[in-house]
C-alpha positions as CSV (number, residue, x, y, z in Angstrom):
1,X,66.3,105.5,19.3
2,X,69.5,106.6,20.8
3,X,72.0,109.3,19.1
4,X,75.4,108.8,19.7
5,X,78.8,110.8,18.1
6,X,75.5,112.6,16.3
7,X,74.5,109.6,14.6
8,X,71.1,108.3,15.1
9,X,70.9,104.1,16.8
10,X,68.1,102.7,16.3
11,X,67.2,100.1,18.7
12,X,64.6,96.9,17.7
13,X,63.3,93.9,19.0
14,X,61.3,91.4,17.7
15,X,58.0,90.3,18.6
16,X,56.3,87.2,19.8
17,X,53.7,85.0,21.3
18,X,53.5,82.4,24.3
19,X,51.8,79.4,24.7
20,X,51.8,76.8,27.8
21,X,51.1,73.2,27.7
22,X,51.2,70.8,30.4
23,X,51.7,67.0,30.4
24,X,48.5,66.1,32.7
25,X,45.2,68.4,32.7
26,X,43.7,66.4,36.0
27,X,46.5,65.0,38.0
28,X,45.4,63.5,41.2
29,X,46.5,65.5,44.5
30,X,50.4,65.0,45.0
31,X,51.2,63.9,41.7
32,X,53.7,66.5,40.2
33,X,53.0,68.0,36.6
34,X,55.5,69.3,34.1
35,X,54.3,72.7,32.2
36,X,55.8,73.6,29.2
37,X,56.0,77.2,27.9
38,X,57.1,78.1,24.5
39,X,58.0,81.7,22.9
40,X,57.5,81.9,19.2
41,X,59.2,84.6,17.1
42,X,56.9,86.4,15.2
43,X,59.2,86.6,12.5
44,X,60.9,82.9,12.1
45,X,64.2,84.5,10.6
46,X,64.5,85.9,14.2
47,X,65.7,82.3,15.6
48,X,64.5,81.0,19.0
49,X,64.2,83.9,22.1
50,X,66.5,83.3,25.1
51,X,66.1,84.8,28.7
52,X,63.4,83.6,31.1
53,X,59.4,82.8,31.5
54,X,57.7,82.7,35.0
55,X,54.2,80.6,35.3
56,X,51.9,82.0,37.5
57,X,48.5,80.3,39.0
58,X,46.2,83.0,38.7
59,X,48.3,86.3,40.0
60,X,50.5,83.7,42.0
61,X,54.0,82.6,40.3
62,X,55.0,79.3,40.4
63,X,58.7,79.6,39.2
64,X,60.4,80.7,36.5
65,X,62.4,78.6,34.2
66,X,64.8,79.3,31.2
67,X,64.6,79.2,27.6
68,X,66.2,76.7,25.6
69,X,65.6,76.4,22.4
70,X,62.4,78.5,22.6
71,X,61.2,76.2,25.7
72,X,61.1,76.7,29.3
73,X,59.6,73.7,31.3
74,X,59.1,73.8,35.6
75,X,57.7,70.7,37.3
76,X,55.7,71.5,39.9
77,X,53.9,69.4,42.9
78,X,52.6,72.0,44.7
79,X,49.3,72.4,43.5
80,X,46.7,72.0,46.4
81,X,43.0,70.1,45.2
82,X,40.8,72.7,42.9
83,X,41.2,74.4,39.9
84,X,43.9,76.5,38.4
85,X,44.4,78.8,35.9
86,X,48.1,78.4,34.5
87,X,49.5,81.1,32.6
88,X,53.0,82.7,31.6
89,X,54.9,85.8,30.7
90,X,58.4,86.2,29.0
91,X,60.8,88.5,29.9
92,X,61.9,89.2,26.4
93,X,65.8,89.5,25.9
94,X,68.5,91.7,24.0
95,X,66.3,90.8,20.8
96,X,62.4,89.9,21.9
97,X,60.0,92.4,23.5
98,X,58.3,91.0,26.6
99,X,54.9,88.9,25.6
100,X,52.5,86.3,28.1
101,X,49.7,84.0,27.0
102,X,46.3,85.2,25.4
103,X,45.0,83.0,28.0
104,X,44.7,80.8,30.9
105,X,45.6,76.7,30.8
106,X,43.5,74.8,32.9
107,X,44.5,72.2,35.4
108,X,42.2,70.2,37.7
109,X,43.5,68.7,40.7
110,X,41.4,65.8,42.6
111,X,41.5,62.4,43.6
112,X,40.9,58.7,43.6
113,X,37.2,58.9,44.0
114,X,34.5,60.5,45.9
115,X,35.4,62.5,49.2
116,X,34.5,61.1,52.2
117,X,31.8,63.6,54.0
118,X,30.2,61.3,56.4
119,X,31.3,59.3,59.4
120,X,33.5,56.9,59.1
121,X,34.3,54.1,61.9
122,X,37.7,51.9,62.3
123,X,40.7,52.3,60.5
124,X,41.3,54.6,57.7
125,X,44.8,53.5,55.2
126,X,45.6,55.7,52.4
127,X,47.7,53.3,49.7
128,X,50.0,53.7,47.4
129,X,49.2,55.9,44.5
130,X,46.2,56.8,46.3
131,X,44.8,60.3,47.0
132,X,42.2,61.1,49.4
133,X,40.3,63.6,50.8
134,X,38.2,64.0,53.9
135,X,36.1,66.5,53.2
136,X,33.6,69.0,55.2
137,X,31.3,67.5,57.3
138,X,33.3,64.4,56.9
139,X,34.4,62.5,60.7
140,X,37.2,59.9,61.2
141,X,36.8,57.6,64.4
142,X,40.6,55.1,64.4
143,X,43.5,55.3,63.1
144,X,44.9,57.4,60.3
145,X,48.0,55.5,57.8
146,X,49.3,57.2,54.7
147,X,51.1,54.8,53.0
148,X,54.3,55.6,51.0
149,X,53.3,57.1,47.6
150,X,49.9,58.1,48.8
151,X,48.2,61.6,49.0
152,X,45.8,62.5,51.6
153,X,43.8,66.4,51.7
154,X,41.6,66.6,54.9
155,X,39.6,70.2,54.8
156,X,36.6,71.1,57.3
157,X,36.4,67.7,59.3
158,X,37.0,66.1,62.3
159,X,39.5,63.1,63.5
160,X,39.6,60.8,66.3
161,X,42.5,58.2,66.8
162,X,46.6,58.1,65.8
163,X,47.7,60.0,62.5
164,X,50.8,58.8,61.0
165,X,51.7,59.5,57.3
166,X,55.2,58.3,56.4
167,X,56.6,58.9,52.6
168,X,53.2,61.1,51.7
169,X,53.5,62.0,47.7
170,X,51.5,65.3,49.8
171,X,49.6,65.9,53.0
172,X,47.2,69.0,53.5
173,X,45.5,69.4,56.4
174,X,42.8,72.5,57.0
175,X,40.2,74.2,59.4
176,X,40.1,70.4,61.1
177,X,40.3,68.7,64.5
178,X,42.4,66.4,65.2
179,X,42.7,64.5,68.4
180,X,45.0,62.0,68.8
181,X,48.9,61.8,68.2
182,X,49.7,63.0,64.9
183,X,53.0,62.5,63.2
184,X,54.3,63.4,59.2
185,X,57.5,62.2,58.7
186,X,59.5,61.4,55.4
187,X,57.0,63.1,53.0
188,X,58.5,63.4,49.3
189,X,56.1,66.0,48.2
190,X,54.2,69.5,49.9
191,X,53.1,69.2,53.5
192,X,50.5,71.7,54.5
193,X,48.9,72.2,58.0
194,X,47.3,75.1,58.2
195,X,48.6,78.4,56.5
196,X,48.7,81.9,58.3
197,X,48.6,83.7,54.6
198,X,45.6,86.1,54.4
199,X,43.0,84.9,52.1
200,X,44.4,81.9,51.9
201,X,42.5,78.5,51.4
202,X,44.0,76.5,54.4
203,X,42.6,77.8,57.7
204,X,44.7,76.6,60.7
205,X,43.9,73.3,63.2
206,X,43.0,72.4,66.2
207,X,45.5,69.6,67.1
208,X,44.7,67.6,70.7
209,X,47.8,65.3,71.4
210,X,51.5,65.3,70.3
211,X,52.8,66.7,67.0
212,X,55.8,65.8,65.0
213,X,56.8,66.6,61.3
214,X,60.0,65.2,60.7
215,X,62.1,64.5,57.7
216,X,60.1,66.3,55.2
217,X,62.4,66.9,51.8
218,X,59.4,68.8,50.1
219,X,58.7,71.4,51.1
220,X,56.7,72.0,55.0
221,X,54.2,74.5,56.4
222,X,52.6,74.3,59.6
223,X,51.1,77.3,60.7
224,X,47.9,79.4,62.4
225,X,47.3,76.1,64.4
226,X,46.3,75.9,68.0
227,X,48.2,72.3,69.9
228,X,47.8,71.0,72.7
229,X,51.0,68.4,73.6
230,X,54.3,68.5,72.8
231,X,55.6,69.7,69.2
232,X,58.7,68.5,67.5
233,X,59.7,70.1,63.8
234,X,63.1,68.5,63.1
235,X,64.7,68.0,59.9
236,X,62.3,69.3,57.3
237,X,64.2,70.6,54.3
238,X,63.2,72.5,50.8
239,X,61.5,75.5,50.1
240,X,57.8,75.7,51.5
241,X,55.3,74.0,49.6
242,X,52.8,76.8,49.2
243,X,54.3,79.2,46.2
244,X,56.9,82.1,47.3
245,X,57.4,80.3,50.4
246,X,61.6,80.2,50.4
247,X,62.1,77.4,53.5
248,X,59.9,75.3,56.0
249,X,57.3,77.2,58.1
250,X,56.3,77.4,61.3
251,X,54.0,80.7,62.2
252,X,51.3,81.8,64.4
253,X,50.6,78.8,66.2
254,X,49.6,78.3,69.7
255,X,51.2,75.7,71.4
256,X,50.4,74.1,74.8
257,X,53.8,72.6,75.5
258,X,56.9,72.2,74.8
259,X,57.8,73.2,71.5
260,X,61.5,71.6,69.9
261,X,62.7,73.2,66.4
262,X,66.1,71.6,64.8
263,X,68.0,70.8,61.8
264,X,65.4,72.5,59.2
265,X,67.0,73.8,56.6
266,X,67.0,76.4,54.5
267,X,66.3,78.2,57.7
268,X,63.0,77.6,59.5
269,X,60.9,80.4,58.9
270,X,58.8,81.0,62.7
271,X,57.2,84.4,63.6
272,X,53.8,84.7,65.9
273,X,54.1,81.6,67.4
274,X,53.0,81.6,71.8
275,X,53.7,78.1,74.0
276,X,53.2,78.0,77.1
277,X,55.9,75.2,77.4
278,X,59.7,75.6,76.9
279,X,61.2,76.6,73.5
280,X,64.2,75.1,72.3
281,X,66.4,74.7,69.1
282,X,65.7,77.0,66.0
283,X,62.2,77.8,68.3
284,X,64.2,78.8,71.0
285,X,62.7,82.6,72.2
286,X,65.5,85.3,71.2
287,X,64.7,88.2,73.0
């Protein structure tokens, strides 16, 4: 209440309640889904709410969209393989208190089949509309293709030969070794090598050969990884693939080489990072 010109102004908003749907409970790694939150009045003579809900994965946000109609709807593809608990809270507006969901949504991301957790000789092609995952204790011995369209997770495992993904739907790559050239190029969705976040899920890599990740439009992190060759990160564009992240990472690696950063944009976010080879481009040392 609020007196004014010694009248009393009584101030009210409506109540309401949220709910969140989304189009695909278990998408397969690197397919995006669409989640749909909508605010209902508790009084229907209220009409719809406006202003803005965020959707958070667990304590994480994912984005926040605005209401139309009563609806707010964010596509996401950053959702790395496990569960997730997807739920939302409304800003309110001039006439709606504040509200979030009673509860959690549920979303299940995996892949094409069974995790590959054993040895595996020769070459190793991820298709089109495939997603794969090498898994822990899983081994690689030849050559590495991910095919436009596909998806490929490796976590906890060890490879031997050539990687090359070019047009990756989404590449995440954890706590593995990898020897051989590797190179990501033209991915459409979240590239993840290694992530220097605390508590988070994707340990850095040890990398034995040449690096390049070029040409990435969504969204690149490559971080808390230890190289030995020459690293190029050219041309990746988008906001980082992990949530919160604003542009393309590169952090706290360790790089035996020379190390070439250009044309990523927004602007490449680097801290931490040693070489003990020159630094040049967006890398180059500033002090």
């Amino acid at each position: 209440m609020r007196r004014g010109n010694g009248a009393a102004v009584v101030s009210f908003r409506y109540g309401a309640w949220v709910s969140v749907a989304v189009d695909d409970a278990t998408p397969l790694f690197g397919r995006p889904v669409t989640l749909t939150a909508t605010v209902t009045p508790a009084n229907p003579a209220a009409g719809p709410p406006g202003g803005e809900v965020t959707f958070f994965d667990g304590t994480t946000p994912l984005g926040t969209a605005v209401l139309d109609g009563g609806r707010a709807t964010l596509r996401t593809g950053a959702l790395q393989p496990t569960g997730h608990t997807v739920t939302a809270r409304y800003a309110g507006d001039a006439a709606f208190t504040p509200a979030a969901t009673g509860g959690p949504t549920e979303i299940t991301v995996g892949f094409s089949g069974p995790c590959l957790t054993t040895a595996h000789q020769g070459p190793l092609t991820v298709a089109a509309g495939e997603a794969v995952c090498i898994g822990a204790g899983g081994s690689q011995s030849g050559p590495v293709t991910v095919r436009p369209g596909g998806a490929l997770a490796v976590t906890d495992a060890a490879l031997t030969g050539p990687f090359s993904a070019d047009g990756a739907l989404a590449l995440t790559i954890c706590h593995s070794a990898l020897t051989g050239p590797v190179s990501v190029q033209r991915s459409t969705g979240p590239v993840v090598i290694g992530s220097d976040r605390e508590g988070g899920a994707c340990a850095g890599n040890t990398l034995r050969g040449p690096l390049t990740v070029e040409a990435n439009t969504g969204g690149t992190e490559v971080s808390a990884n230890a190289v030995t060759g020459a690293v190029r990160i050219t041309g990746n564009s988008g906001t980082g693939p992990l949530p919160q992240a604003l542009a393309p990472a590169f952090r706290a690696n360790r790089v035996t080489g020379p190390l070439r950063c250009e044309d990523n944009a927004p602007e490449l976010l680097q801290t931490g990072t040693t070489t003990t080879g020159p630094r040049t481009g967006q890398c180059r040392p500033t002090d």
